[in-house]
Each structure stands twice: as structure tokens, then as C-alpha cells.
C-alpha positions as MATLAB code, in Angstrom:
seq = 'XXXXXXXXXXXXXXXXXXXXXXXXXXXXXXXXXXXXXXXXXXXXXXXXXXXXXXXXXXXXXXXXXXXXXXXXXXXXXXXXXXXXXXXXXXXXXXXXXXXXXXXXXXXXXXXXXXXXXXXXXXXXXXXXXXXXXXXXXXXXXXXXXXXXXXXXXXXXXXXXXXXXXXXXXXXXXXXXXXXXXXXXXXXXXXXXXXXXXXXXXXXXXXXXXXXXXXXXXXXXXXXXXXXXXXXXXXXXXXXXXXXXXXXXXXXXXXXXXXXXXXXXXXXXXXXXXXXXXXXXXX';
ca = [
       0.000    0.000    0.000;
       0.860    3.353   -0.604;
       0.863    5.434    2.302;
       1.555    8.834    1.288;
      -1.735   10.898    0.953;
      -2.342   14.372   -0.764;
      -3.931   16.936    0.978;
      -4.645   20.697   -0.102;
      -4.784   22.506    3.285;
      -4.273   22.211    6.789;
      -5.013   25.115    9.277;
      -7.613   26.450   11.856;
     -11.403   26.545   10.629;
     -14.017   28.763   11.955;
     -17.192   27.569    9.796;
     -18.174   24.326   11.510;
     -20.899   24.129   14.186;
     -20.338   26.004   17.079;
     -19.479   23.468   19.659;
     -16.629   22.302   16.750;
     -14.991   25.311   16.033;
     -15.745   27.371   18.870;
     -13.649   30.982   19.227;
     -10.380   29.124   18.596;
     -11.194   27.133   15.369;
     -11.320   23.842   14.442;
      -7.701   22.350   13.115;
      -8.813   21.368    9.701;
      -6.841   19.405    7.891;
      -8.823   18.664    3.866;
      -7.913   15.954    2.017;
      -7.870   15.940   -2.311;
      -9.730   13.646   -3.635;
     -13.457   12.093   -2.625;
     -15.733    9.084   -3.087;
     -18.577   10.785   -4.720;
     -18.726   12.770   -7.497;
     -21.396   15.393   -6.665;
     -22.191   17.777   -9.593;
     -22.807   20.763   -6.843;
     -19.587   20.270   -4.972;
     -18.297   23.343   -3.265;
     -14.787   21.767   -2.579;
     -14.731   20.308   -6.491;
     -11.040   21.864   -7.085;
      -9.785   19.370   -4.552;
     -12.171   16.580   -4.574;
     -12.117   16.071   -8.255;
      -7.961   14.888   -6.861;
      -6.610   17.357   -8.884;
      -5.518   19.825   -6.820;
      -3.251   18.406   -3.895;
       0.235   18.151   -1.741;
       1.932   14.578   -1.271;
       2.933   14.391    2.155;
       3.912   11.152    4.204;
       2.029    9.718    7.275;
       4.706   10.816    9.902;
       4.474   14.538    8.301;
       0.468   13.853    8.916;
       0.853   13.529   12.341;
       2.964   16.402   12.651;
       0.532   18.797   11.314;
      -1.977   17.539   13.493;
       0.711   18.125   16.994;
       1.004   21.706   14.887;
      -2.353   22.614   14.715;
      -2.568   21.428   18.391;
      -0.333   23.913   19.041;
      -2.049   26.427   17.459;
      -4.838   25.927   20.026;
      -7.632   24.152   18.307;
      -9.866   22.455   19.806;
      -9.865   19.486   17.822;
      -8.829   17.857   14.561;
     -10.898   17.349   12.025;
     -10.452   15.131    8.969;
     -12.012   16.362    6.204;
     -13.010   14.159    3.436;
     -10.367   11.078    4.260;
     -12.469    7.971    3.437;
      -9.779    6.983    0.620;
      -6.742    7.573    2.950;
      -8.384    5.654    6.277;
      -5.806    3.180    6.494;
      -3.061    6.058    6.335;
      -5.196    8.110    8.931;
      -5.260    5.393   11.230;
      -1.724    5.118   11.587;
      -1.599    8.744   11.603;
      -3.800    9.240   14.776;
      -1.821    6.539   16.522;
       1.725    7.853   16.331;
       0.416   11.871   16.743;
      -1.177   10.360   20.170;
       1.637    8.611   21.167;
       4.040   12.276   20.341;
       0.855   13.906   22.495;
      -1.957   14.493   20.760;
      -4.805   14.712   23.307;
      -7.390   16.679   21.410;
     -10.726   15.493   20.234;
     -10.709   14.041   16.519;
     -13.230   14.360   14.375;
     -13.938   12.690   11.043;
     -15.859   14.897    8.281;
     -17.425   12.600    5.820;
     -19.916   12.534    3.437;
     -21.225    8.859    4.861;
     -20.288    6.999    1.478;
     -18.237    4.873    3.769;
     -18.327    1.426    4.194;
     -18.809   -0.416    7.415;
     -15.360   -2.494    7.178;
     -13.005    0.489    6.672;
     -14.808    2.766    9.647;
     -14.066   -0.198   12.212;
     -10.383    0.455   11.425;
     -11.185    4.079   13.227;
     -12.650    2.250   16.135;
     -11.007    3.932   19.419;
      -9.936    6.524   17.000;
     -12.489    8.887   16.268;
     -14.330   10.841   19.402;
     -16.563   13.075   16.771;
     -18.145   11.775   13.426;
     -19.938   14.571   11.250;
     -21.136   12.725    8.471;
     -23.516   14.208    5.896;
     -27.086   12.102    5.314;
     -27.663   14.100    1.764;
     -30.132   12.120    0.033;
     -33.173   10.156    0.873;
     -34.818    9.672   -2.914;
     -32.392    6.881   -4.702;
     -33.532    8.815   -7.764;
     -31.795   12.133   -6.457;
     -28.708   10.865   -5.519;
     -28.215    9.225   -8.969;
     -29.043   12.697  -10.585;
     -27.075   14.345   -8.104;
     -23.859   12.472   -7.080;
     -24.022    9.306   -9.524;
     -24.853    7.181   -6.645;
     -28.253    5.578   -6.359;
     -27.611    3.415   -3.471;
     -26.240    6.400   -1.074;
     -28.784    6.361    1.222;
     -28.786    2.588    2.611;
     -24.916    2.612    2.413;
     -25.014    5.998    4.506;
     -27.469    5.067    6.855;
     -25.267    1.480    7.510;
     -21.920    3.818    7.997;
     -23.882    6.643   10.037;
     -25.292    3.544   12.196;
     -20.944    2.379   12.528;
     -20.279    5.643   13.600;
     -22.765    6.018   16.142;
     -22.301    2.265   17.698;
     -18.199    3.357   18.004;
     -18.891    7.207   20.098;
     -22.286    6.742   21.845;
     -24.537    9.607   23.197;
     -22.919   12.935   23.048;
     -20.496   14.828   25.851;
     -19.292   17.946   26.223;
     -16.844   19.950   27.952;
     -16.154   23.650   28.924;
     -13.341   25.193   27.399;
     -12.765   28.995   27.750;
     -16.507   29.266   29.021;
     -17.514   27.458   25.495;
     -19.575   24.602   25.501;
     -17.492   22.605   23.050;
     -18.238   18.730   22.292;
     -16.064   15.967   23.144;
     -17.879   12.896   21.993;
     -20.853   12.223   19.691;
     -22.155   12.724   16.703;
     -23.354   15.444   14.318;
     -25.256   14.431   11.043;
     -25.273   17.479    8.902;
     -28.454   17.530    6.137;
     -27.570   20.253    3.338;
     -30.944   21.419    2.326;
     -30.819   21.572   -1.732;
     -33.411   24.000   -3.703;
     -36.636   21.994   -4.668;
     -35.956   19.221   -2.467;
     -37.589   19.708    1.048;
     -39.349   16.735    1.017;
     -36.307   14.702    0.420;
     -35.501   16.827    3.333;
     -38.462   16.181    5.312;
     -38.031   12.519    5.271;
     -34.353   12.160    5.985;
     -34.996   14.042    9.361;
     -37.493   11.675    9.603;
     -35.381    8.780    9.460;
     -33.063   10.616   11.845;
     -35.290   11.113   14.349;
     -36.574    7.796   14.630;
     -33.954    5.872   14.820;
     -31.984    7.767   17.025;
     -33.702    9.940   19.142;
     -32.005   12.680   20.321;
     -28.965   10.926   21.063;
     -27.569   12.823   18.050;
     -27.208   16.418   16.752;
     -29.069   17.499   13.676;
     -27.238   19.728   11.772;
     -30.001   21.172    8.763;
     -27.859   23.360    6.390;
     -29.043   26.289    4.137;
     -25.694   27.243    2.626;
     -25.936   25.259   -0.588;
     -23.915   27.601   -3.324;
     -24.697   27.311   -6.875;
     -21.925   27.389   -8.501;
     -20.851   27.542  -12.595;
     -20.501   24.119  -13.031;
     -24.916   23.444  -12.139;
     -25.645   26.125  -15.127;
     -27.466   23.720  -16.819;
     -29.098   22.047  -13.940;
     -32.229   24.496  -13.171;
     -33.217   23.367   -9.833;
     -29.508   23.378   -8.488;
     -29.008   27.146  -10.114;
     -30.979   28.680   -7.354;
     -30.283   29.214   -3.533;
     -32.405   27.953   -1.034;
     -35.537   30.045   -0.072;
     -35.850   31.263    2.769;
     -39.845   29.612    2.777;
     -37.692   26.294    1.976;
     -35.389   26.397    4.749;
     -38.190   27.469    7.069;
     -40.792   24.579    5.985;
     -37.879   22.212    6.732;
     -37.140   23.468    9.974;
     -40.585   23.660   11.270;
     -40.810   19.993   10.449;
     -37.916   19.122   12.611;
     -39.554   21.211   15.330;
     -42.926   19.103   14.856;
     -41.802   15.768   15.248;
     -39.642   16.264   18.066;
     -36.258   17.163   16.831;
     -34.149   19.104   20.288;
     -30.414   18.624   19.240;
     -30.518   20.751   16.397;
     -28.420   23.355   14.277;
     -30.133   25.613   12.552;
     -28.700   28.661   10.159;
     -29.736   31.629   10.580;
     -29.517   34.790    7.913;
     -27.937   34.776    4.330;
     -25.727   31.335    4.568;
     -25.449   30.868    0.850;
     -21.736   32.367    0.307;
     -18.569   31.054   -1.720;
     -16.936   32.545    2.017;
     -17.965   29.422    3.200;
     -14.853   27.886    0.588;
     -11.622   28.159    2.419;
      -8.557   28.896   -0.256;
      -7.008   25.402   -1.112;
      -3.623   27.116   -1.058;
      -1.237   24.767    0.803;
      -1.396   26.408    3.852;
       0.246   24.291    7.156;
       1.620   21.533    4.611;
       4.661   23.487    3.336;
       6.120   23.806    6.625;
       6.339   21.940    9.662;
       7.968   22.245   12.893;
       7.811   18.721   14.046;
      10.029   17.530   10.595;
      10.099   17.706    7.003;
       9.254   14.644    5.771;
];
């Protein structure tokens, strides 16, 4: 196996839930390449795997100690489901040099129940995505009709390896320490895919999760021709989802509040923390 990995940036993050990022940032490290080949990606640059820095797995865990260092308050792995082997190894050396933060793993749930047991022990935060419901949607949309049972078979993986959420105070910040976070990106013309994903959600587990429901979806040049996608959100979308949530019971929620839709949200996939390192050069 190869075990070098290419990544396109690696430094503190400020756009992630609050009890994630926090005031000090979340130490983000995002990986090139991905799984699924959604047409509305905002990350596309680096998840087509075009755009990307080889670095080994000893430099890896260095730039997690760095970003440690840097003071944030966890590390989260953005996008790594093709590297998992080389993350693994990762984690365990940077937490044998003294890595003691919380790790989180940023996925879009296209994962597959062997690989995420080779996280188990690993991982103290999953914050996968559950995008699609409709099997007919996700083959429009990301060329994957069977997303849905495959995601809700790696979301229920996550959940059996971190349990019921914790939390600790940081800074007087209520910042999370364990659990889970399934983020739902709300896509124009879609709330009832919406409606019955937080369905599913809720059902089957409760409240023993947080709900993350996302308005920020960007349309971007490359949905031109797709005329559903080549509209924000409305803000009588967003609300009819969110309402729903409220009506069946959702509590552990995330909601967005004001004009979300912004290519601000798309950190510049410029290198930064992977040209240098203090802990080596490998």
C-alpha cells in the first residue's frame, strides 16, 4: 500500500458548528480527492484529486501536533475515506508524540462499514452528511443511487463506536467531546427529500444525536445547466424544513440563521500548514 496521501490545506477553521470550532477554530486538515462525485460540490477543485500536496504519514501527524499547538480544539479530517488506512496510523503515532485533542472525522457517509471499524477507538466526533433520501436524487445528483442505505449502515458504525454525546467547557464554550453530528444540506426543490431524511433521523436515534439542517448550498458555474440546483435555497424552503424538525420532536438541532449561501464558506485550497512543519520535514 501506498501510504503517502495528498492533501490541499491544513489550518484552523471557523465555519463548523459552534461546539466544533468554537472561538479558537477547528484544526482542519482537507484531504484531495473524494468518493462521490457530486455535480454541486463546493470543494470540487480538490475533490475532483486534482488539486493536492503529497505528504507522508509521519508529516500527517505532525501537522496535526502543529495545529494542536495552534490551540484548536480538535482535529478534524475532512473528506479522508480513501486515505483511512493512512489516517489510522496517523492518529496513533500523533497520540503517542501527544496528541490529546478530540478528533473528528468529516465525511460525506459513502463509507463502508469495514473500513470505519479500522477508526474504532480513533475517532471521538463523526460529522457525516445524510444528503439524500430519494435513490432517484442521488443518482441525478452524485451518480450514486444506493447512497442512502450505504449511509445510513456507515452513520449507524459511527454512532455504535462514540455513543450519546459529551461535552466539555473550554474557555466558558460549551465545546463537544464525543458524539455525533449528522449534517443535512438542504438543496433547492428538495424539502421533502428533506423532510423525510430528518425523519429517518429522528426515529432511529432519538435525540442521542445532533441534527445539523444546512441552508448554505452555493450554486456554482458548473450546475448552469441544472435548473433546480441554479438557485439558492428560499428562505420559505429552509423554514418549511425546519418547522418539520420542530414538529416531530427534533431538540439537538443546528439551525442557520440569515444569508448562509456564500462562496466565504470555501476556504482557499492554497497549501497552507503543509509546506512547513515544525515537528520535521518529511
Amino acid at each position: 500500500m501506498d501510504f503517502k496521501v495528498y492533501a490541499a490545506r491544513a489550518a484552523l477553521h471557523f465555519w463548523e458548528e459552534p461546539c466544533i470550532s468554537g472561538s479558537s477554530g477547528s484544526g482542519a486538515v482537507f484531504f484531495s480527492g473524494c468518493n462521490m462525485k457530486c455535480i454541486f460540490c463546493q470543494n470540487r477543485e480538490i475533490a475532483l484529486g486534482k488539486l493536492g500536496m503529497e505528504i507522508t504519514v509521519e508529516k500527517l501527524s505532525d501537522i496535526y501536533l502543529m495545529l494542536q499547538d495552534e490551540g484548536a480544539n480538535n482535529i478534524n479530517l475532512v473528506t479522508g475515506t480513501h486515505y483511512i488506512p493512512q489516517i489510522a496510523l496517523s492518529l496513533c503515532m500523533a497520540k503517542e508524540m501527544g496528541l490529546h485533542i478530540p478528533i473528528v472525522y468529516n465525511t460525506s457517509s459513502y463509507e463502508s462499514v469495514e473500513s470505519l471499524k479500522l477508526l474504532d477507538g480513533l475517532i471521538d466526533i463523526y460529522l457525516p452528511d445524510l444528503k439524500y433520501y430519494s435513490p432517484d436524487i442521488s443518482k441525478a445528483y452524485s451518480s450514486a443511487t444506493d447512497y442512502f442505505p450505504v449511509a445510513c449502515k456507515a452513520i449507524a458504525e459511527m454512532y455504535r463506536q462514540v455513543g450519546e454525546p459529551s461535552f466539555y467547557e473550554k474557555d466558558g464554550e460549551h465545546l463537544m467531546k464525543k458524539g455525533m453530528i449528522v449534517r443535512h444540506l438542504i438543496l433547492p426543490g428538495n424539502t421533502k427529500d428533506s423532510k423525510k431524511i430528518l425523519r429517518y433521523l429522528h426515529e432511529t436515534y432519538g435525540n442521542s444525536i445532533f441534527i445539523s439542517i444546512m441552508n448554505q448550498y452555493t450554486p456554482l458555474s458548473q450546475v448552469s445547466e441544472h435548473p433546480l440546483l441554479s438557485r439558492k435555497v428560499t428562505e420559505n424552503e429552509y423554514d418549511k424544513v425546519v418547522t418539520f424538525a420542530e414538529k416531530i420532536g427534533i431538540e439537538n438541532g443546528f439551525i442557520q440563521e440569515g444569508e448562509a449561501a456564500d462562496e466565504s464558506f470555501i476556504p482557499p485550497f492554497d497549501f497552507e500548514g503543509l509546506l512547513k512543519n515544525p515537528y520535521g520535514d518529511q
